[in-house]
C-alpha positions, 0 to 999 in steps of 0.5 A: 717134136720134130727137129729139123736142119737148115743152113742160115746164113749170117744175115738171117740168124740176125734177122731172125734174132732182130724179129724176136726182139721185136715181138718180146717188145711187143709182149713186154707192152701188151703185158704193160697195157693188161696191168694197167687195165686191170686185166689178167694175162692169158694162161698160155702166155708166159709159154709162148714168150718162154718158147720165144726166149728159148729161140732167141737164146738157140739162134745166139749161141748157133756158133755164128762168130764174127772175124774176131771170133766172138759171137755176133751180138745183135742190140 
């Protein structure tokens, strides 16, 4: 795995943060819509929404604070 470093600015880490939110959302009702349909989620599929929550909880605690100093939290 390849790291890389790139500076965000405040506005793009919530973007960021507000973007995965959004796709767990979107998870959370197709997962929602297979059980209700009888049908079985793929195999690969808990490892993508884990990589996603893995991300969100990177981008959380990137050390972005507000003039408070306590990290931004983004409902």
């Amino acid at each position: 795995m390849s790291l890389y470093r790139i500076e965000l600015d405040d506005t793009e880490i919530k973007l960021l943060l507000v973007a995965i939110r959004q796709v767990e959302h979107t998870f959370t009702i197709a997962e929602a819509q297979s059980v209700a349909g009888g049908e079985p989620l793929t195999a690969d599929y808990q490892d993508v929404r884990e990589s996603y929550q893995r991300l969100h909880r990177k981008l959380s605690t990137a050390g972005e604070t507000n003039d408070s100093g306590k990290p931004y939290l983004i409902k």
